[in-house]
Short mmCIF file of the C-alpha atoms (twelve columns), coordinates in Angstrom:
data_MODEL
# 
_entry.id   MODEL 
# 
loop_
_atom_site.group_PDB 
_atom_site.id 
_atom_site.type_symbol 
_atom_site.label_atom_id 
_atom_site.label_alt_id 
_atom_site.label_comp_id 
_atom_site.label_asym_id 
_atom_site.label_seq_id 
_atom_site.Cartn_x 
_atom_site.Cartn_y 
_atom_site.Cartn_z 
_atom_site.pdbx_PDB_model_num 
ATOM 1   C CA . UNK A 1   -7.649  61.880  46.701 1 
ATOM 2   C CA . UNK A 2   -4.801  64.026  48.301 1 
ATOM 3   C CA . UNK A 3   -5.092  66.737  51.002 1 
ATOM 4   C CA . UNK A 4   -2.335  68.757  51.266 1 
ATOM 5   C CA . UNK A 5   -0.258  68.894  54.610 1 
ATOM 6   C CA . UNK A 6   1.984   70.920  56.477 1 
ATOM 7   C CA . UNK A 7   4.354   67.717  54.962 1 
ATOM 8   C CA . UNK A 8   3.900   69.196  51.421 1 
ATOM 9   C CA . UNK A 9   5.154   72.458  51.916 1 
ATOM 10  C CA . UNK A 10  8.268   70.663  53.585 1 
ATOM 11  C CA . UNK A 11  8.658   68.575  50.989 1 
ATOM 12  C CA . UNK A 12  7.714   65.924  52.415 1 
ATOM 13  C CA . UNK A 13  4.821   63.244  50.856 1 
ATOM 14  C CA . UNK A 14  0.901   63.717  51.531 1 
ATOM 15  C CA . UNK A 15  -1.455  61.638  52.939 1 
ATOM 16  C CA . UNK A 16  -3.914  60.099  50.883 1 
ATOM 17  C CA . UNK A 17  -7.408  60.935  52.394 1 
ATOM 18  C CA . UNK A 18  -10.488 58.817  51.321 1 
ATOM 19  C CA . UNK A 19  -13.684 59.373  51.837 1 
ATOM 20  C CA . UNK A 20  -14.297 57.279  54.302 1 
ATOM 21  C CA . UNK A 21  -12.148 58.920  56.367 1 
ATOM 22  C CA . UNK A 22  -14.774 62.339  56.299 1 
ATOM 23  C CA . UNK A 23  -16.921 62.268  59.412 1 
ATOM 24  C CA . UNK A 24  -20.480 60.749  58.763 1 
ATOM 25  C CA . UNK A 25  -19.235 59.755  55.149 1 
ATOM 26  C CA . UNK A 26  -19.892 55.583  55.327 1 
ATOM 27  C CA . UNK A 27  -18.939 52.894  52.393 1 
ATOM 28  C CA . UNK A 28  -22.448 53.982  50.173 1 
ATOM 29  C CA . UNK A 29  -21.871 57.709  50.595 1 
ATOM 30  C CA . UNK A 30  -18.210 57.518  49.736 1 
ATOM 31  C CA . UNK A 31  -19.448 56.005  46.415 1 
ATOM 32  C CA . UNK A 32  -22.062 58.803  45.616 1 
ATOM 33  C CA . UNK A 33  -18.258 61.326  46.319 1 
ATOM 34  C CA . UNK A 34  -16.277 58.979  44.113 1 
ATOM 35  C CA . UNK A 35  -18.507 59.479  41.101 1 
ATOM 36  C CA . UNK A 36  -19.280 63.297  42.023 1 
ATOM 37  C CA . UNK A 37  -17.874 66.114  40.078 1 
ATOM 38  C CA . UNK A 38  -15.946 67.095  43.342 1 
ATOM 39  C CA . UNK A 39  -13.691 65.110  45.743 1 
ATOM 40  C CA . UNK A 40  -14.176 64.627  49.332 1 
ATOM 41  C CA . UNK A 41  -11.212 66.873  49.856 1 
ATOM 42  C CA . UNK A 42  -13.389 69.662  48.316 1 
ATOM 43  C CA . UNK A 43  -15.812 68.900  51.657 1 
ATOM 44  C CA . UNK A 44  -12.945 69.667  54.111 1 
ATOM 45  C CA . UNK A 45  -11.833 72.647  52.134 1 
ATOM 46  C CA . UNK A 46  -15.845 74.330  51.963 1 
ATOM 47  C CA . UNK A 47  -16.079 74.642  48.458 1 
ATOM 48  C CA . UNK A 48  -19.010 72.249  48.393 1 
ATOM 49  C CA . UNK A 49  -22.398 72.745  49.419 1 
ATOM 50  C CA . UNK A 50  -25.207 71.064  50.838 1 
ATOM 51  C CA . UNK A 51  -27.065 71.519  47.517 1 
ATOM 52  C CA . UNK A 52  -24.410 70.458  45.686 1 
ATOM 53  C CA . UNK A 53  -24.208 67.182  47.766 1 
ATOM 54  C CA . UNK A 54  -27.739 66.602  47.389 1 
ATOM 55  C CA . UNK A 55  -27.447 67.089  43.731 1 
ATOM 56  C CA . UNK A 56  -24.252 64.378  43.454 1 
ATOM 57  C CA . UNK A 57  -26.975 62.003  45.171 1 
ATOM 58  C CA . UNK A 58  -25.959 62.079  49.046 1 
ATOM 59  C CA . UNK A 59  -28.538 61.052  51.109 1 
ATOM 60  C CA . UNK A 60  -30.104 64.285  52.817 1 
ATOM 61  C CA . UNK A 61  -29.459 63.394  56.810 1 
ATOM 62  C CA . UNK A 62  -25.470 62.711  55.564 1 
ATOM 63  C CA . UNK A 63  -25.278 65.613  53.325 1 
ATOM 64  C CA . UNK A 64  -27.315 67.680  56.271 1 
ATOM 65  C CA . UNK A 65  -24.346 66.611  58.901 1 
ATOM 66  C CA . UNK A 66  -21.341 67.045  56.529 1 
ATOM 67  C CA . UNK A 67  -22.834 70.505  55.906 1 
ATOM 68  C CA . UNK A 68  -23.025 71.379  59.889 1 
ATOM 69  C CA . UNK A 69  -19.595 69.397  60.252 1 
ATOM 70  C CA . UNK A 70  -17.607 71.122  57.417 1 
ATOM 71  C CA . UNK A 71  -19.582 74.736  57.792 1 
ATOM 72  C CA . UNK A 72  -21.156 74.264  54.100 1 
ATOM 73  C CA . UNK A 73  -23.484 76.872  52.524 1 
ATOM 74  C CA . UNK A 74  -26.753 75.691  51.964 1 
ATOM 75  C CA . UNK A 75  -26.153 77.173  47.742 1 
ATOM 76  C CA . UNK A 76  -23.541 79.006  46.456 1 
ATOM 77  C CA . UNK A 77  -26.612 80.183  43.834 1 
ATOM 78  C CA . UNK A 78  -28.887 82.018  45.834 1 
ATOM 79  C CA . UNK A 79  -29.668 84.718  43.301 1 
ATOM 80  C CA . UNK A 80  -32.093 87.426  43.998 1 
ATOM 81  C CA . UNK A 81  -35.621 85.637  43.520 1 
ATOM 82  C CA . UNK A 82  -36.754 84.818  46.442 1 
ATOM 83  C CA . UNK A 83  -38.980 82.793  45.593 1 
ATOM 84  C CA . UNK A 84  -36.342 80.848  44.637 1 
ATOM 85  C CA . UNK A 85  -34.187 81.105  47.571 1 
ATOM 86  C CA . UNK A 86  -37.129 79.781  49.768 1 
ATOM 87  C CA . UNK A 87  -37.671 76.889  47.710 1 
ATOM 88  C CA . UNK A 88  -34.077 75.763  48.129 1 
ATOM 89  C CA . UNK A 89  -34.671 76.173  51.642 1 
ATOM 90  C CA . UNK A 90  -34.792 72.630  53.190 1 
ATOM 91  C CA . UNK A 91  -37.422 72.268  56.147 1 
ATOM 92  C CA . UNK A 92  -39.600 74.744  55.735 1 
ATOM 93  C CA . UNK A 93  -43.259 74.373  55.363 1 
ATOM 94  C CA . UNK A 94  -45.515 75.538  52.394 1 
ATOM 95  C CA . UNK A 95  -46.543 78.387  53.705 1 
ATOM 96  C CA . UNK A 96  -43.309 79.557  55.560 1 
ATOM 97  C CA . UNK A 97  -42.051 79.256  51.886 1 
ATOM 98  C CA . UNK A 98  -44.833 81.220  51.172 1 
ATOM 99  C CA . UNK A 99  -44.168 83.841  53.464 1 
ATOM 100 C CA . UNK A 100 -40.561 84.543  52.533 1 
ATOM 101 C CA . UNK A 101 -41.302 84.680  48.704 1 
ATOM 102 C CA . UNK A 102 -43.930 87.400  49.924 1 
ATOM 103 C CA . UNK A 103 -41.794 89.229  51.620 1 
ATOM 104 C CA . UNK A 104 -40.271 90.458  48.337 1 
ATOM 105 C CA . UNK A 105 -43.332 92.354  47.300 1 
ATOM 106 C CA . UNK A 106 -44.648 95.366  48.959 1 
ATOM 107 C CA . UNK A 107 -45.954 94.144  51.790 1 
ATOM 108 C CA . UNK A 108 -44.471 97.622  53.756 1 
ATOM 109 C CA . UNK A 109 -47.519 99.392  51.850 1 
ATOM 110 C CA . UNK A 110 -50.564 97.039  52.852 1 
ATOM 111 C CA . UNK A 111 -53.301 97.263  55.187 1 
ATOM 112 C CA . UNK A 112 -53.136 95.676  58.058 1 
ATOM 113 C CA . UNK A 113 -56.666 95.251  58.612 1 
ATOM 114 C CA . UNK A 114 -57.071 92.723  57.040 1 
ATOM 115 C CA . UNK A 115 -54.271 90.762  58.976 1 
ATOM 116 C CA . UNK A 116 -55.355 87.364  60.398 1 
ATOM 117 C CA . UNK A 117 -53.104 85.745  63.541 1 
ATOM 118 C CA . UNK A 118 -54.218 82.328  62.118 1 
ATOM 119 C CA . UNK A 119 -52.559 81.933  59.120 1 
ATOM 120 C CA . UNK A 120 -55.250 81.930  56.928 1 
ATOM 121 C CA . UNK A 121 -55.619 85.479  55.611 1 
ATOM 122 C CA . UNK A 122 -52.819 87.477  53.015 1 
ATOM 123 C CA . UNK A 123 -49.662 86.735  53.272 1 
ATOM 124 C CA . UNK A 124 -48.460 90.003  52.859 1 
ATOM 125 C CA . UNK A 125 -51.256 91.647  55.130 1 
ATOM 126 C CA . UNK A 126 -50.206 89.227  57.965 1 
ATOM 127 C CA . UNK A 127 -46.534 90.249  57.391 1 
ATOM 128 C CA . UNK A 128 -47.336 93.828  58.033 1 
ATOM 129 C CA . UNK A 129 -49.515 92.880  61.326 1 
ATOM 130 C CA . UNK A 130 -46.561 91.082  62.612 1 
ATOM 131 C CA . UNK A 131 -44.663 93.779  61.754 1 
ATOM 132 C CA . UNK A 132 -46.666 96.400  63.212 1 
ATOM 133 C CA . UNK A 133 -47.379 94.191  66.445 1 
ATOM 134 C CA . UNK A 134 -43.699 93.224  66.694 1 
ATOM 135 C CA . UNK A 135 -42.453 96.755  66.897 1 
ATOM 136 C CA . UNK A 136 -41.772 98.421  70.326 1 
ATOM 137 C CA . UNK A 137 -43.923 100.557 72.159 1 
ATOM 138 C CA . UNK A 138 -42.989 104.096 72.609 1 
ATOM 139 C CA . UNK A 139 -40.998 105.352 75.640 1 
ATOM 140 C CA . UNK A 140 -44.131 108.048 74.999 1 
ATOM 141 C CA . UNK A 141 -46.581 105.727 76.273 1 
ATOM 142 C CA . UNK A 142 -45.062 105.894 79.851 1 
ATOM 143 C CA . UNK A 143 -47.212 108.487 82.367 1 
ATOM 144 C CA . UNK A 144 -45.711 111.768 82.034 1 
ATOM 145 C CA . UNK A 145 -43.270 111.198 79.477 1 
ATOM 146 C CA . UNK A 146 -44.211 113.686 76.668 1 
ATOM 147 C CA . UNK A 147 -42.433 113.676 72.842 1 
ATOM 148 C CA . UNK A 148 -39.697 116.665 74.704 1 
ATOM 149 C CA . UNK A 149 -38.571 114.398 77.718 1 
ATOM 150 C CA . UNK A 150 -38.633 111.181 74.731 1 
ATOM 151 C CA . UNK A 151 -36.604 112.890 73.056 1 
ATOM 152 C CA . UNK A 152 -33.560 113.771 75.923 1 
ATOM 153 C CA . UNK A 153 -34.175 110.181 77.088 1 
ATOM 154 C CA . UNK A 154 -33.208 108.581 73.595 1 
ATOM 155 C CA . UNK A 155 -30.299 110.474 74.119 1 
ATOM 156 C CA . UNK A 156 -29.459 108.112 77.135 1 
ATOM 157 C CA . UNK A 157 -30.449 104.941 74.365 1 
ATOM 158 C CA . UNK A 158 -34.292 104.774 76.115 1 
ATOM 159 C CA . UNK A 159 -36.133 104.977 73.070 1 
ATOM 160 C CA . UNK A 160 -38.971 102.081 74.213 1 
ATOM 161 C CA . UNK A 161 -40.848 101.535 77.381 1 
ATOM 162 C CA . UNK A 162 -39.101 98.028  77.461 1 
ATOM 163 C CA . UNK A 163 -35.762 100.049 77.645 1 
ATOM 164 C CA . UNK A 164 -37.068 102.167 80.316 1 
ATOM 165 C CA . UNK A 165 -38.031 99.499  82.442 1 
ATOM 166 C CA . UNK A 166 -34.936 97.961  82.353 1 
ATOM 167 C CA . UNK A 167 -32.777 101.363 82.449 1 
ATOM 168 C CA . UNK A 168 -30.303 101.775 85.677 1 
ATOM 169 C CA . UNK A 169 -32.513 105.231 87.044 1 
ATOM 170 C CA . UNK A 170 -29.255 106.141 88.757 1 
ATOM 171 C CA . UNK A 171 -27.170 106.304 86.182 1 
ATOM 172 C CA . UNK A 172 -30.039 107.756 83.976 1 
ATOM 173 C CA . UNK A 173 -30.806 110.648 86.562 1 
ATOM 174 C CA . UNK A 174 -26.512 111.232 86.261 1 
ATOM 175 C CA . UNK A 175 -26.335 111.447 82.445 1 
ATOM 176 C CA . UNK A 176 -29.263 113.836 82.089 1 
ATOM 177 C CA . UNK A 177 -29.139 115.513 85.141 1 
ATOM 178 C CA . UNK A 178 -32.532 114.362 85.866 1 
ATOM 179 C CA . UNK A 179 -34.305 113.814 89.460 1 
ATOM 180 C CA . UNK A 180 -33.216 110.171 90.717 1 
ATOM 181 C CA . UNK A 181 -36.927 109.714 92.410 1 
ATOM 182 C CA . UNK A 182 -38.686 110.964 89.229 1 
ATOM 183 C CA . UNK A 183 -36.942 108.682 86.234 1 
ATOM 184 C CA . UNK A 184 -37.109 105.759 89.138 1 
ATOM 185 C CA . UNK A 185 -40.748 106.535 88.796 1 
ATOM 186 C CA . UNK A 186 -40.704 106.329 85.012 1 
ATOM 187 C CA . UNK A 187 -38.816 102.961 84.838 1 
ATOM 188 C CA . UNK A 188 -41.564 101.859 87.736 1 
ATOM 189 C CA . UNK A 189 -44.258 102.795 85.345 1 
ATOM 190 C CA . UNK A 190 -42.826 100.904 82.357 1 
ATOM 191 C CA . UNK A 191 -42.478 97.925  83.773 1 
ATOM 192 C CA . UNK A 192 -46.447 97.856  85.095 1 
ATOM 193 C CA . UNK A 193 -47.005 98.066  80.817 1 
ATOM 194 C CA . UNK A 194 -44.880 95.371  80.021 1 
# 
């Protein structure tokens, strides 16, 4: 196996690279390359993956370092099932596989009601819970901030009551020409909900 050098485009002669001579590639796994339909070289230059390692018969800890070491995609077939995407996904469990071969349905339209936090209710449902839980809370649900000051606020990128509790109130009170004392007493507020 060759790898071309700055030496080749000298004119000089390449060095010969083995496979041995790939980090984490030992005496067995050097084998499994040498009777792959790719060369090791094809590991340094990325246009291998981990699936296609696993495929040639590398064991799955080797081919899992070469692919961190070299930057290897996990498939160059991912397609647009994903149910089949999560199945090529190594390390997840059943029902994380589960989960991201739901998430192709419409889980945007289901109740949440009957969302459970244990894992053992719809997949979909759950997905929507989390979803629903997971978003931010409304910069609305801080004491005297009504849908008219929300609105001027977002202007200054406080859209959430997390971003009002961490917003600078001076530089808040500057941008909108608001009262220093009063958004200080906003961002006050926030935090006590968070």
């Amino acid at each position: 196996m060759r790898v071309v050098t700055e030496n080749d485009t000298i004119g000089r002669e390449a060095e010969t690279v083995h496979p041995t001579d790939i980090a984490f590639v030992g005496p067995a796994t050097a084998t499994v390359i040498e009777d792959a339909d790719f060369e090791g070289e094809a590991i340094q230059n990325r246009t291998v993956s981990y699936e296609m390692l696993r495929e040639a018969g590398v064991n799955p800890g080797v081919a899992g370092r070469l692919r961190k070491e070299h930057s290897l995609s996990w498939s160059f077939e991912s397609g647009n099932d994903l149910t089949d995407r999560s199945n090529k996904i190594r390390g997840l469990k059943d029902d994380e596989r589960a989960w991201i071969a739901a998430s192709s349905g419409d889980w945007e339209q289901q109740s949440t009601e009957t969302a459970t936090t244990d894992g053992s209710g719809d997949t979909e449902a759950e997905e929507a819970a989390w979803r629903d839980r997971s978003s931010p809370d409304p910069v609305t649900d801080v004491p005297e901030i009504d849908n008219q000051l929300a609105n001027e606020l977002a202007e200054a990128g406080i859209t959430s009551v997390r971003s009002m509790a961490i917003a600078d109130p001076e530089r808040v009170a500057d941008s909108l020409s608001f009262d220093f004392e009063r958004v200080n007493r906003w961002r006050n507020a926030a935090r006590d909900l968070l």
